[in-house]
PASEBA-1860 file (N, C-alpha, C; in nm, 3 decimals):
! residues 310
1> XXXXXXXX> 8.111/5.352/8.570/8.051/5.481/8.532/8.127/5.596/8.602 ~ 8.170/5.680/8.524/8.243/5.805/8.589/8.200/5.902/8.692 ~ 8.234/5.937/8.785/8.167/6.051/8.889/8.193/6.200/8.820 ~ 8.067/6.209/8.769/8.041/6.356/8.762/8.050/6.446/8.847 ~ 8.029/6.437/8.955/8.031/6.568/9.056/8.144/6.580/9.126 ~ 8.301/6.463/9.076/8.428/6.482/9.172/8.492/6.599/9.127 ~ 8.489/6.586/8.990/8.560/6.746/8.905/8.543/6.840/8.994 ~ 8.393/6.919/9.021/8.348/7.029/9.052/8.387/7.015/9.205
9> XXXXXXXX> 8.348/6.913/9.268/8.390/6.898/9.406/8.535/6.932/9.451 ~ 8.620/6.906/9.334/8.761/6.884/9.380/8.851/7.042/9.365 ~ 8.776/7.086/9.207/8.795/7.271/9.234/8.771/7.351/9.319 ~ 8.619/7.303/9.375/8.568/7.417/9.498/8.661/7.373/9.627 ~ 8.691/7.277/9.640/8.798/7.225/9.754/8.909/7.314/9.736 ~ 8.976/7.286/9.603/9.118/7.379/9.574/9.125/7.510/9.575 ~ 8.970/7.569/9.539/9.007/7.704/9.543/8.965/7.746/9.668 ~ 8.902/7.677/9.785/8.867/7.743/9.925/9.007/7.717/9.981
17> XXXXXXXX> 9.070/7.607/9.938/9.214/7.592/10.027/9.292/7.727/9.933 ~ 9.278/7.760/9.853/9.322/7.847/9.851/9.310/8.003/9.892 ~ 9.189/8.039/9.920/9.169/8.180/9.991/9.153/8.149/10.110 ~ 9.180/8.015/10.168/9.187/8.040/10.303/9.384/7.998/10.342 ~ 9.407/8.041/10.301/9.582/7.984/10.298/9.596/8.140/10.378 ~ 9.700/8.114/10.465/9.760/8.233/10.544/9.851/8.267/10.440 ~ 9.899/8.299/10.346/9.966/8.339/10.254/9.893/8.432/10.107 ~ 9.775/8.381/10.124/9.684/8.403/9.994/9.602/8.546/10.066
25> XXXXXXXX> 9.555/8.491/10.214/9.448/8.560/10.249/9.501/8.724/10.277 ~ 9.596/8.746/10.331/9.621/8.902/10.348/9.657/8.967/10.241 ~ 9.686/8.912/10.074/9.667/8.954/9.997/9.545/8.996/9.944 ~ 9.445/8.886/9.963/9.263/8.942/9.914/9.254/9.030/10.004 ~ 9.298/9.034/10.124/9.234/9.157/10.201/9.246/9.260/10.153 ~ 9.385/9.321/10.116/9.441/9.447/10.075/9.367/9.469/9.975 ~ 9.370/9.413/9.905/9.338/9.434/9.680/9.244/9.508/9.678 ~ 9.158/9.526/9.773/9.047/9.628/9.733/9.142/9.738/9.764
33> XXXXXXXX> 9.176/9.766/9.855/9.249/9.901/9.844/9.354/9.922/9.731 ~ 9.415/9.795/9.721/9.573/9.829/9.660/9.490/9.873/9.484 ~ 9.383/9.815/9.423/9.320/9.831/9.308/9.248/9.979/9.315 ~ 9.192/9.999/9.445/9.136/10.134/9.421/9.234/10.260/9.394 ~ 9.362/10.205/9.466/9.480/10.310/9.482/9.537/10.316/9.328 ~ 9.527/10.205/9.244/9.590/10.225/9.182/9.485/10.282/9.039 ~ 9.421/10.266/9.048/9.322/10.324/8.971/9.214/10.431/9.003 ~ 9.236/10.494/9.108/9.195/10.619/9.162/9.275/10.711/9.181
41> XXXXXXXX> 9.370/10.704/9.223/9.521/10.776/9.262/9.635/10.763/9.170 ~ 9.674/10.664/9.189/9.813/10.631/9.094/9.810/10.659/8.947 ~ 9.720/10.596/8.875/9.691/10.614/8.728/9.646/10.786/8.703 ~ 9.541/10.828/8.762/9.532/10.958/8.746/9.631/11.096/8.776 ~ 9.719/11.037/8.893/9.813/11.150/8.879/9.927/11.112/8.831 ~ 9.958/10.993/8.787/10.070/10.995/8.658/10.028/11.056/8.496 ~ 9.890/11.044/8.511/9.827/11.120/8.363/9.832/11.252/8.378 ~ 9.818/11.297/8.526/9.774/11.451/8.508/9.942/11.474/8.497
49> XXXXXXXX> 10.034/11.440/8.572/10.189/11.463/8.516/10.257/11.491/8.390 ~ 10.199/11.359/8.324/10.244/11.384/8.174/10.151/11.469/8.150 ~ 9.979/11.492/8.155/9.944/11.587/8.083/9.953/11.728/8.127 ~ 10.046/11.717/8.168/10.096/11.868/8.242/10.181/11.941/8.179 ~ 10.300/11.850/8.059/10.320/11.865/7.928/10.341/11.861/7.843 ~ 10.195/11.845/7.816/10.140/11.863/7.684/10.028/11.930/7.671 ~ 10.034/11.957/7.541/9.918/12.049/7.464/9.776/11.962/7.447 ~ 9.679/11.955/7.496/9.557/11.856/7.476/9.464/11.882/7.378
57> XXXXXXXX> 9.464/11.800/7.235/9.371/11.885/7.152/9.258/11.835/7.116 ~ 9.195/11.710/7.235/9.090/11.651/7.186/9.131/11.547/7.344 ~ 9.027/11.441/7.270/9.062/11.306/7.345/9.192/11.248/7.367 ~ 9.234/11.204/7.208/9.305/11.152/7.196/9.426/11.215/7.161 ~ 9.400/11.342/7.065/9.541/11.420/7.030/9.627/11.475/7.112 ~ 9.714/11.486/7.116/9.836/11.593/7.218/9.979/11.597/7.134 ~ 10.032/11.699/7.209/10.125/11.756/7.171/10.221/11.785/7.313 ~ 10.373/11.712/7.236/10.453/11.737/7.378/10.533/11.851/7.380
65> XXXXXXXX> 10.472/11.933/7.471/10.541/12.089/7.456/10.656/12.140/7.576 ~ 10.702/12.021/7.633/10.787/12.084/7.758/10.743/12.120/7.855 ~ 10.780/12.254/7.947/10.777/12.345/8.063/10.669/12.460/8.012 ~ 10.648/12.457/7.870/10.511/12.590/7.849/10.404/12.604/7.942 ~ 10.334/12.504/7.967/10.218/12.528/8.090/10.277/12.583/8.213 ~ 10.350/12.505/8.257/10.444/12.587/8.359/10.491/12.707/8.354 ~ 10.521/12.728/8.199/10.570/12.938/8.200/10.468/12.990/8.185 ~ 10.375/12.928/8.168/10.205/12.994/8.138/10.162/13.017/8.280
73> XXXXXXXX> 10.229/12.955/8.404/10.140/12.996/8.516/10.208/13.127/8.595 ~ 10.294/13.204/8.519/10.395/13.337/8.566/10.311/13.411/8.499 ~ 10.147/13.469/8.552/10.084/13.579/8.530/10.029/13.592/8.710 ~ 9.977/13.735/8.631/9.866/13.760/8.769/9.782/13.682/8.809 ~ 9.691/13.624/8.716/9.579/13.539/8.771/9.606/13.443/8.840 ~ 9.748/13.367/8.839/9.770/13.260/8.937/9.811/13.339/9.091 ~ 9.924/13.417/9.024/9.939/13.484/9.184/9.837/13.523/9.243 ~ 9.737/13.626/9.232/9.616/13.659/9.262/9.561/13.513/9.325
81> XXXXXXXX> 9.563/13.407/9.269/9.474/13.323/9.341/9.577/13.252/9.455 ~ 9.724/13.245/9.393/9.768/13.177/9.550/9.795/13.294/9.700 ~ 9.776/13.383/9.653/9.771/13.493/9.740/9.650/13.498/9.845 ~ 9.528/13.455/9.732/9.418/13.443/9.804/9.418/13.299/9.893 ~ 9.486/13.187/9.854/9.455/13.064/9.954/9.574/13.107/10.042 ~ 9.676/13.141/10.032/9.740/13.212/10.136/9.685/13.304/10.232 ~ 9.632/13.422/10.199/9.544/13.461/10.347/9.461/13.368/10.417 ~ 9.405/13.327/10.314/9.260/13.248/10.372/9.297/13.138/10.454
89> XXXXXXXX> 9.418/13.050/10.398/9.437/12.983/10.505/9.548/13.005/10.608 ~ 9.617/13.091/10.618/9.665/13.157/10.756/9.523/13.214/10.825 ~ 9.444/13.289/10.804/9.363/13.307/10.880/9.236/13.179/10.905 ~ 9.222/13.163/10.841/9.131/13.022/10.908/9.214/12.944/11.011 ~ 9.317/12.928/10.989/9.445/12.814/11.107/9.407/12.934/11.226 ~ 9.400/13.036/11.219/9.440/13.116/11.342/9.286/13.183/11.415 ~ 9.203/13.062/11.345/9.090/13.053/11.418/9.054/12.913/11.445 ~ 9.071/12.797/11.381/9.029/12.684/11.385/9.108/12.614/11.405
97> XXXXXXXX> 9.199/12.676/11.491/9.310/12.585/11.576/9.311/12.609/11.726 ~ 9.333/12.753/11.793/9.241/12.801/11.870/9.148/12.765/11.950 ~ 9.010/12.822/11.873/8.884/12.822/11.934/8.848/12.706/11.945 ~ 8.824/12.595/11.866/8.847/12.447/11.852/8.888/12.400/11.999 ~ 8.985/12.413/12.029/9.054/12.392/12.145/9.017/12.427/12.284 ~ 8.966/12.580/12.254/8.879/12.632/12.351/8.718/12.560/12.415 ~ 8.656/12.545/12.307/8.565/12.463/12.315/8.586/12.368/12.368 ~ 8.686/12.289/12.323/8.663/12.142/12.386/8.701/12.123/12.518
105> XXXXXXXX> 8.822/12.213/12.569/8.865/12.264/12.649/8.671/12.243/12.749 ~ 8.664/12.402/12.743/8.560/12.436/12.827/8.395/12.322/12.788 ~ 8.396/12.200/12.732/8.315/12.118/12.718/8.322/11.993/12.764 ~ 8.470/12.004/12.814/8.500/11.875/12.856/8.543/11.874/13.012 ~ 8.515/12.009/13.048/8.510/12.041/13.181/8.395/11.985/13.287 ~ 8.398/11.937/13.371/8.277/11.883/13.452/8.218/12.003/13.566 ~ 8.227/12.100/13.513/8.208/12.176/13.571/8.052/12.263/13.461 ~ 8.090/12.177/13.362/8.018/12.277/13.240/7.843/12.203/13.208
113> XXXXXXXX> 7.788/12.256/13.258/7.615/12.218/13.176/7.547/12.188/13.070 ~ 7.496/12.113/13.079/7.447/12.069/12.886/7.555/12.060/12.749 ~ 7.672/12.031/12.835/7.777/11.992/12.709/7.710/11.925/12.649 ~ 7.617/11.809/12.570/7.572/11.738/12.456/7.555/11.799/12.394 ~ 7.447/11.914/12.457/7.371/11.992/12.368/7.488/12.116/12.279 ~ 7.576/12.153/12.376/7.685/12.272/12.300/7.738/12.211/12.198 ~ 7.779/12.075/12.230/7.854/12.009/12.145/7.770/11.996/11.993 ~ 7.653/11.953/12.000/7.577/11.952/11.900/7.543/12.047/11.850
121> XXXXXXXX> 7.523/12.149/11.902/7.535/12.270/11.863/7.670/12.306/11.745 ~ 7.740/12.301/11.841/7.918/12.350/11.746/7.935/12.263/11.646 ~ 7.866/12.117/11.633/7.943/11.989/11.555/7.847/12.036/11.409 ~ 7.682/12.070/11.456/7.552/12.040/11.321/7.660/12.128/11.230 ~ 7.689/12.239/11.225/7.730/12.331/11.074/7.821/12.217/11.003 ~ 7.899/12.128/11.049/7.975/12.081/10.955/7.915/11.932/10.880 ~ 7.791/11.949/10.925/7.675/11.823/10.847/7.589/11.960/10.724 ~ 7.630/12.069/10.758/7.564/12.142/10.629/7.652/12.150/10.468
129> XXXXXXXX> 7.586/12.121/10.391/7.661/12.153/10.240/7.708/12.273/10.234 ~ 7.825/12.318/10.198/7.913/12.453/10.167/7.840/12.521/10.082 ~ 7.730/12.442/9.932/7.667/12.497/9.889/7.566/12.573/9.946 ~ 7.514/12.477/10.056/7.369/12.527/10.115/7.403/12.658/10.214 ~ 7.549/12.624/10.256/7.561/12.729/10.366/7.610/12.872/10.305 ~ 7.629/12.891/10.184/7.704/12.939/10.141/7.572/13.051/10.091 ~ 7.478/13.020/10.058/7.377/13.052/10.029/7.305/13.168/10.078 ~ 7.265/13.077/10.226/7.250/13.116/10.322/7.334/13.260/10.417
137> XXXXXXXX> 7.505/13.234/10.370/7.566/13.341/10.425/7.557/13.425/10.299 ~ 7.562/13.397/10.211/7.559/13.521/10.071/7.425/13.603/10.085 ~ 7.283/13.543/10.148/7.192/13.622/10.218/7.241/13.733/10.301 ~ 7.288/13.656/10.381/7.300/13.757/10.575/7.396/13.841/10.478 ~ 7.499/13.833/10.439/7.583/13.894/10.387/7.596/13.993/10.241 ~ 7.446/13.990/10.231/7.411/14.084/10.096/7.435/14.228/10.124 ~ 7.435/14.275/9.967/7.493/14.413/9.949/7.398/14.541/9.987 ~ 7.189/14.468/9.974/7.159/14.588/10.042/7.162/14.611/10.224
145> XXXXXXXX> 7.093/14.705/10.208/7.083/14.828/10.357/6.990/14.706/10.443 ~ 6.926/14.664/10.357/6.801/14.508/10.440/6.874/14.413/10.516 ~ 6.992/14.359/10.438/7.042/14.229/10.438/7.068/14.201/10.610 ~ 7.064/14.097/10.635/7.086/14.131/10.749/7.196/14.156/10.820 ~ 7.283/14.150/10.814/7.404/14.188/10.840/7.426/14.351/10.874 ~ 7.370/14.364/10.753/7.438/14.554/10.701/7.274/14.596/10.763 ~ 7.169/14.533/10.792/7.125/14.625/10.890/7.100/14.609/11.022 ~ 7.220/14.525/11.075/7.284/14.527/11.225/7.357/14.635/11.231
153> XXXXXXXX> 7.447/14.679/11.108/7.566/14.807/11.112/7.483/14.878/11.105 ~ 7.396/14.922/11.050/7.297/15.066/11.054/7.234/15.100/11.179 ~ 7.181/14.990/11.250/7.176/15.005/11.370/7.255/15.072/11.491 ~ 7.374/14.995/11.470/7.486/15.027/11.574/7.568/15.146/11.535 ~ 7.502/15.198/11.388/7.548/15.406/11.340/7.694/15.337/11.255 ~ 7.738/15.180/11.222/7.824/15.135/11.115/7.758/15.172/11.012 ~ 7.872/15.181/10.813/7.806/15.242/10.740/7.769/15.041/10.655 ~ 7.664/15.039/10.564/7.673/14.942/10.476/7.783/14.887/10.437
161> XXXXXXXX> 7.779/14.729/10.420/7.884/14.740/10.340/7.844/14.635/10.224 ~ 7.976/14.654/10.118/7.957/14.579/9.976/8.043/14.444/9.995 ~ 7.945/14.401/10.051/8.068/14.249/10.171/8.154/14.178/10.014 ~ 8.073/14.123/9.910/8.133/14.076/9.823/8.206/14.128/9.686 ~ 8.239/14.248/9.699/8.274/14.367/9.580/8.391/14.376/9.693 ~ 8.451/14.409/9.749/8.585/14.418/9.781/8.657/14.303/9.889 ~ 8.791/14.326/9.830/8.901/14.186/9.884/8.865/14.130/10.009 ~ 8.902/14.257/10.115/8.878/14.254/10.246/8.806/14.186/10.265
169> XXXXXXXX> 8.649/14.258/10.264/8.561/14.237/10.309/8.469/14.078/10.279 ~ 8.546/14.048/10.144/8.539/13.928/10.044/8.597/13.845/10.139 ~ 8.717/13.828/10.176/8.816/13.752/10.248/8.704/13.697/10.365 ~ 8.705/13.803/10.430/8.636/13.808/10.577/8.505/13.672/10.574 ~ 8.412/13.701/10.488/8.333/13.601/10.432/8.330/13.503/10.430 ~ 8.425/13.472/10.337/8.500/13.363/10.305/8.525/13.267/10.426 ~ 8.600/13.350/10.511/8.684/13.275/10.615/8.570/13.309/10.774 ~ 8.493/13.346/10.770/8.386/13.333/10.837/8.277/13.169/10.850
177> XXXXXXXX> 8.306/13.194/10.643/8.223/13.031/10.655/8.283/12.933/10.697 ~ 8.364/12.959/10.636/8.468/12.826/10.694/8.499/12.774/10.817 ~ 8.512/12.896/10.944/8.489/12.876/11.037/8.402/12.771/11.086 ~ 8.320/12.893/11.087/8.171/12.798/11.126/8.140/12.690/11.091 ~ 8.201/12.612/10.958/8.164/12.502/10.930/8.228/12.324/10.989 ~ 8.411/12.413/11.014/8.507/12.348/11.054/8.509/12.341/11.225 ~ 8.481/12.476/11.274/8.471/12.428/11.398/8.500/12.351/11.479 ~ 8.334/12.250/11.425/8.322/12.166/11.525/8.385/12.012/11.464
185> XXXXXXXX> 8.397/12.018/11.355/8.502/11.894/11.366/8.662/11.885/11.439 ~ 8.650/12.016/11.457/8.825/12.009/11.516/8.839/12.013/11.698 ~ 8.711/12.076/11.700/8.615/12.055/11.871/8.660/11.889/11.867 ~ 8.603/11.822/11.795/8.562/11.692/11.804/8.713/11.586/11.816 ~ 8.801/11.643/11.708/8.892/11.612/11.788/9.002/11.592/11.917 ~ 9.008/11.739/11.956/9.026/11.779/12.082/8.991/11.715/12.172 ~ 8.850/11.703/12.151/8.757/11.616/12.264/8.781/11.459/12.271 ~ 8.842/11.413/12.172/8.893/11.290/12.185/8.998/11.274/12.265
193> XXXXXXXX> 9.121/11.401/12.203/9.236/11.331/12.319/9.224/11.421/12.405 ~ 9.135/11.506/12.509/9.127/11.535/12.629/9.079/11.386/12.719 ~ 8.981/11.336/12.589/8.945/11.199/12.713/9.046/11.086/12.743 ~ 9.119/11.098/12.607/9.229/10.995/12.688/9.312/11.055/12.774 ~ 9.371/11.189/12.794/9.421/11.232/12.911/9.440/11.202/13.026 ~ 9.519/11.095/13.076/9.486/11.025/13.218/9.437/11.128/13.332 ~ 9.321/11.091/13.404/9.290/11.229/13.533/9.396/11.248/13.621 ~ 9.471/11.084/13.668/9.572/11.148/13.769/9.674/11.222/13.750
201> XXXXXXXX> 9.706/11.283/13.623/9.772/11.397/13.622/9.733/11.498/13.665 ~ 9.600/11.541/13.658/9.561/11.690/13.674/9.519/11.646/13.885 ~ 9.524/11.538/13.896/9.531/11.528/14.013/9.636/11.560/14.106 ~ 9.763/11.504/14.027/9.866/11.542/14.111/9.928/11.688/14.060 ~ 9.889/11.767/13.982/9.891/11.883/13.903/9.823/11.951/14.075 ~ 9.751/11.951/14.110/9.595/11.989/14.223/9.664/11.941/14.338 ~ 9.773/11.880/14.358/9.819/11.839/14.467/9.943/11.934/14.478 ~ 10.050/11.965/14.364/10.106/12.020/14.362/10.083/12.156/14.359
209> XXXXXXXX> 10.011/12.213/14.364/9.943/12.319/14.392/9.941/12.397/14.255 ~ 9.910/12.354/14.122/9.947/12.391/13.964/9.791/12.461/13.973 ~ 9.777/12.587/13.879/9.662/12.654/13.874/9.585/12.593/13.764 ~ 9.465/12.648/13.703/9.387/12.605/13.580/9.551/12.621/13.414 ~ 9.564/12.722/13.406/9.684/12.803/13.295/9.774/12.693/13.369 ~ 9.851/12.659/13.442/9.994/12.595/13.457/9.925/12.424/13.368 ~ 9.805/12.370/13.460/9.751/12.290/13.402/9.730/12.238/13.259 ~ 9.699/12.390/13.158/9.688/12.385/13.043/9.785/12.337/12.935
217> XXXXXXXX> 9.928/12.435/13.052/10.034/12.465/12.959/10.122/12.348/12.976 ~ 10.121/12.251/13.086/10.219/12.207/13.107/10.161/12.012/13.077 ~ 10.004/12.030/13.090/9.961/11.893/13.059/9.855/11.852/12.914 ~ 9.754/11.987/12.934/9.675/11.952/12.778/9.739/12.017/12.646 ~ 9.818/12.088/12.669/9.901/12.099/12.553/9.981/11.997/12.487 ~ 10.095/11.989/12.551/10.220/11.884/12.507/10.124/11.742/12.493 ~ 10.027/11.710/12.565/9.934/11.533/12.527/9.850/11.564/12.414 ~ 9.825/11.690/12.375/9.753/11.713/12.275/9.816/11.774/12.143
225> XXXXXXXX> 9.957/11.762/12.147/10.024/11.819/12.040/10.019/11.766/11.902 ~ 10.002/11.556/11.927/9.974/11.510/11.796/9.888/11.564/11.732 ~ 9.750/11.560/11.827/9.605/11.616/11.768/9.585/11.784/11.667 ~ 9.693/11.840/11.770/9.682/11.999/11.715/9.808/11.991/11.612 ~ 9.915/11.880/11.539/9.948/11.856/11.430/9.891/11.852/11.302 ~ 9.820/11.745/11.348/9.723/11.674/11.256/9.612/11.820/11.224 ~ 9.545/11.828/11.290/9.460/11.939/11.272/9.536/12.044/11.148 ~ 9.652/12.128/11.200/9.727/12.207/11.133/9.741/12.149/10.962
233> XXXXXXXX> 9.799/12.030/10.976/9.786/11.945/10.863/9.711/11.993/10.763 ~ 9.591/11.922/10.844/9.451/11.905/10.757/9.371/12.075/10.749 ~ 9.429/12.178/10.790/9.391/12.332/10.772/9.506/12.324/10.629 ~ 9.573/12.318/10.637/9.668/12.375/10.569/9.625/12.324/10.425 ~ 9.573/12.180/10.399/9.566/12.108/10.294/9.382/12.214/10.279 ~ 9.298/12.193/10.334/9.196/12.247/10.322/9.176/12.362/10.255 ~ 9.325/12.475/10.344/9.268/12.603/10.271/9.349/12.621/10.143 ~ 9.444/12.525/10.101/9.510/12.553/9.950/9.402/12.478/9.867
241> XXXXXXXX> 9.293/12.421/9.901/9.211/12.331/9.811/9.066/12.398/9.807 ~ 9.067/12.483/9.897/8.935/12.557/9.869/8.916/12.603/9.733 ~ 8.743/12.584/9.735/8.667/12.625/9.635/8.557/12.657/9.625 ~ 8.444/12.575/9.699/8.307/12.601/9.762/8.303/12.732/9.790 ~ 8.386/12.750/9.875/8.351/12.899/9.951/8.363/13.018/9.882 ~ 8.458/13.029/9.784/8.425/13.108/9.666/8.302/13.086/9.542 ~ 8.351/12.954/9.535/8.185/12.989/9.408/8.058/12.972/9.447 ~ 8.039/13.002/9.608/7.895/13.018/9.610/7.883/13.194/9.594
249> XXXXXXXX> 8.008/13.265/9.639/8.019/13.442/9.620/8.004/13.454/9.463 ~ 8.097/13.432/9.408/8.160/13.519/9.277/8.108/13.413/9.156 ~ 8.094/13.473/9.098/8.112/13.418/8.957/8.229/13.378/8.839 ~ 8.197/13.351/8.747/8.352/13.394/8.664/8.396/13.548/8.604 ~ 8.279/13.634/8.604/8.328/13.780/8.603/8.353/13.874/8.742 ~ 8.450/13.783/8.837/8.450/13.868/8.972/8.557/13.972/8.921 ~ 8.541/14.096/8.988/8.671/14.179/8.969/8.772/14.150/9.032 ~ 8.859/14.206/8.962/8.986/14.216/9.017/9.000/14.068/9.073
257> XXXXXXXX> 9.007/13.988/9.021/9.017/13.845/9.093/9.012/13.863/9.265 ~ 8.863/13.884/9.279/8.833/13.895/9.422/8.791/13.721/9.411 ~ 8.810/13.652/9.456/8.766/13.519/9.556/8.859/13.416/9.451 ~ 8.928/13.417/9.370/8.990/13.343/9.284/9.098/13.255/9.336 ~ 9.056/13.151/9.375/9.147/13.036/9.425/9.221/12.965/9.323 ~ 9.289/12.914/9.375/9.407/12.812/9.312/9.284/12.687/9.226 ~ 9.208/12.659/9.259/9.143/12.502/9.240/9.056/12.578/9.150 ~ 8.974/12.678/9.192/8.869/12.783/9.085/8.940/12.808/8.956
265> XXXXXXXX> 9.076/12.849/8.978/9.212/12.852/8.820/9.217/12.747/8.777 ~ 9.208/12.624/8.834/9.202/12.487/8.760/9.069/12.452/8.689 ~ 8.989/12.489/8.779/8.843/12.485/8.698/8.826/12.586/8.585 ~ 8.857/12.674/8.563/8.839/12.788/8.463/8.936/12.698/8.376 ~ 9.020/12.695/8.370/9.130/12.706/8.253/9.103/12.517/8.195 ~ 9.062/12.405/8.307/9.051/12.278/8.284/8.946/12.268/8.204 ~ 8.821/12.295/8.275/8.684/12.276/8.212/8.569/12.385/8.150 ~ 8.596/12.473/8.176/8.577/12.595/8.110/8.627/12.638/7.974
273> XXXXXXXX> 8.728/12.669/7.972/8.830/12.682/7.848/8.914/12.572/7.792 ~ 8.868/12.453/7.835/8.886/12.310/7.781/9.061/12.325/7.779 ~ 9.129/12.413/7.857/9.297/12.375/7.848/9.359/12.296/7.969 ~ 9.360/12.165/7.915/9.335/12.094/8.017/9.535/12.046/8.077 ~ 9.600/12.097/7.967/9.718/12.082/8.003/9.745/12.211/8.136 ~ 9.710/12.312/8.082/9.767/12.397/8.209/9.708/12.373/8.311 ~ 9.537/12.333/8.307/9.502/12.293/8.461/9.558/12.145/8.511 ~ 9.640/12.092/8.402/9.730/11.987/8.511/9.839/12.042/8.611
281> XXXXXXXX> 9.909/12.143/8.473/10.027/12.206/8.544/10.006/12.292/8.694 ~ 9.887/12.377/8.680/9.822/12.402/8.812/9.822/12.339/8.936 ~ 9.767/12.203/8.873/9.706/12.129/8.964/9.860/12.026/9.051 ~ 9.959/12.023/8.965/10.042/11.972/8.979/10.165/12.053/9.070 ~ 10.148/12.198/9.043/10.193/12.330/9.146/10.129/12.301/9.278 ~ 10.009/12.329/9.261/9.932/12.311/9.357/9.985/12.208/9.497 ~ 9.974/12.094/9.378/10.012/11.979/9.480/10.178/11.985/9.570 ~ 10.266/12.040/9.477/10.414/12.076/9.508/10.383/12.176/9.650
289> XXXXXXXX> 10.295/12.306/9.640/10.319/12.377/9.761/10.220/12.381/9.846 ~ 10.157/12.249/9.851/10.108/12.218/10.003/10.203/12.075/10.035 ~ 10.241/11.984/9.974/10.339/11.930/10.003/10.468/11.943/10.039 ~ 10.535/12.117/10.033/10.614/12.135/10.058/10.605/12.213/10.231 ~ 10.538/12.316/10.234/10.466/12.368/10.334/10.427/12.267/10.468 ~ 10.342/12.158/10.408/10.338/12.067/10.506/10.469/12.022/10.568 ~ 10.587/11.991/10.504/10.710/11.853/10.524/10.782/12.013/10.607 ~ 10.740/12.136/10.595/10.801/12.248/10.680/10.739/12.261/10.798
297> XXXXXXXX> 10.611/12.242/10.796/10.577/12.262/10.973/10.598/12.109/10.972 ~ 10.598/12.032/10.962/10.620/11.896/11.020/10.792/11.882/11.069 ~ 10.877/11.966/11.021/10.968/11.965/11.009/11.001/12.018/11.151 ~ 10.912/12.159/11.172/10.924/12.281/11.297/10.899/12.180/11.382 ~ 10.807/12.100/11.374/10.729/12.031/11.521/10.864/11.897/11.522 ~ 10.925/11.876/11.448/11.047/11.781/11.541/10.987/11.601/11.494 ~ 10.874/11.574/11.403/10.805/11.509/11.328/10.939/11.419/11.276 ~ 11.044/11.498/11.220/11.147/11.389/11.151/11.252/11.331/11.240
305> XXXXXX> 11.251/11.385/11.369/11.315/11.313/11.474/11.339/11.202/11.532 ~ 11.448/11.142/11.574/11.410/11.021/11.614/11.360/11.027/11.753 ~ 11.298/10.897/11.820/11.217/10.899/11.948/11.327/10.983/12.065 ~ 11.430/10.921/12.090/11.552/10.982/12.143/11.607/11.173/12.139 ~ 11.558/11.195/12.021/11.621/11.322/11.975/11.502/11.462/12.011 ~ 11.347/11.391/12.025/11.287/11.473/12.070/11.286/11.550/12.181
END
């Protein structure tokens, strides 16, 4: 009589010797990633490439039109908006690179009181939604004489102001929230590599008779330079990708393209006006000049060097 249960016995044998094979197994490990990459990332920005040009006239229809989306983005409305992630993110870097630092700096001092609590303090805004906060500052930051903001200036004999009706004052906003929101994640880094900082440096720093400033300049700087890379990095990518922070202000009839970002032009022209070829081409600019920008300060900081050459 035949054994029924050797078949099944003898597969489940073959296929456990097989995912447990040192050859098999660091392949299953990866595949979740290598499948997500390639179907989250890879597939979608080889589509948004090609559909960058072409003409999109449905689902399925298109039309291959060349470099047109691309000559379509030589108006005002694009400049206007990379102009705007250009201030916004030079000035956000030249706060949230900084103060960031400062903080962690003066929190990681043992000299300092209830650091948990500061820390938690500085870290909660960046557990708030951009929507929610955004809200919230479009309150404080309203156009009447009430709001609260503009009647702190009435107080102090400042005149009102129309915080979201002009550039400036639009900008300011903008890069206010952001602040506050980013902060404390960049605190948080800081605060990581101050702790690996070995102490007996600042010991023999204290022996050598080095002040608090010689201390700064000559030990938590240069050990903290990866960190304040990386940081720069991730400002730089942040403020060419902003969007939140404008569409909780403006609408789509803002004047004068007051708050009009690069990613807000992709949304208008992608899903709005269903032209989904130029918001590739956008989106595909986009990607060119923070990738280029980046490989330039990476470039300044000595990043392509060899270990020797630094």
């Amino acid at each position: 009589m035949p054994n029924l249960g050797a078949g099944p016995k003898l597969s489940a044998s073959r296929l456990k010797k097989f995912f447990y094979s040192s050859k098999t197994a660091p392949y299953l490990f990866v595949s979740p990633f290598i499948l997500s990459f390639l179907i989250f990332f890879l597939y979608p920005s080889i589509s948004t490439i090609i559909m960058s040009f072409q003409e999109v006239l449905g689902f399925s229809a298109t039309r291959f039109i060349g470099f047109s989306n691309y000559n379509r983005l030589l108006n005002e409305h694009f400049f206007n908006a990379l102009q705007t992630n250009t201030t916004f993110t030079l000035s956000t870097l030249m706060i949230l690179i900084p103060l960031p630092l400062l903080f962690a700096v003066l929190l990681n001092s043992k000299l300092m009181k209830g650091k948990n609590f500061f820390r938690a303090v500085i870290f909660v805004p960046a557990l708030t939604s951009v929507i929610v906060a955004g809200v919230a500052f479009r309150l404080m930051f309203g156009e009447l004489d009430t709001a609260f903001v503009n009647s702190i200036f009435l107080k102090i004999g400042l005149p009102a102001q129309k915080w979201t009706l002009n550039y400036a004052t639009g900008m300011l906003v903008m890069v206010i929230l952001a602040a506050w929101r980013f902060a404390g994640i960049n605190m948080i880094y800081y605060l990581s590599g101050l702790q690996n900082i070995p102490e007996e440096l600042y010991e023999s720093a204290d022996i050598d008779g080095a002040n608090t400033f010689t201390k700064l300049r000559m030990i938590t700087l240069p050990l903290l330079k990866p960190i304040i890379i990386y940081t720069l990095t991730i400002g730089i990518f942040d403020g060419y990708r902003m969007f939140g922070e404008s569409y909780v202000y403006w609408n789509e009839g803002m004047p004068g393209d007051i708050g009009l970002t690069i990613v807000r032009y992709i949304y208008q022209q992608a899903f709005q006006r269903n032209d989904m070829g130029l918001g590739s081409a956008i989106g595909i600019t986009l990607l060119v000049i923070v990738l280029v920008i980046n490989l330039i300060q990476l470039k300044c900081f000595g990043l392509f060097k060899k270990d020797g050459e630094r």
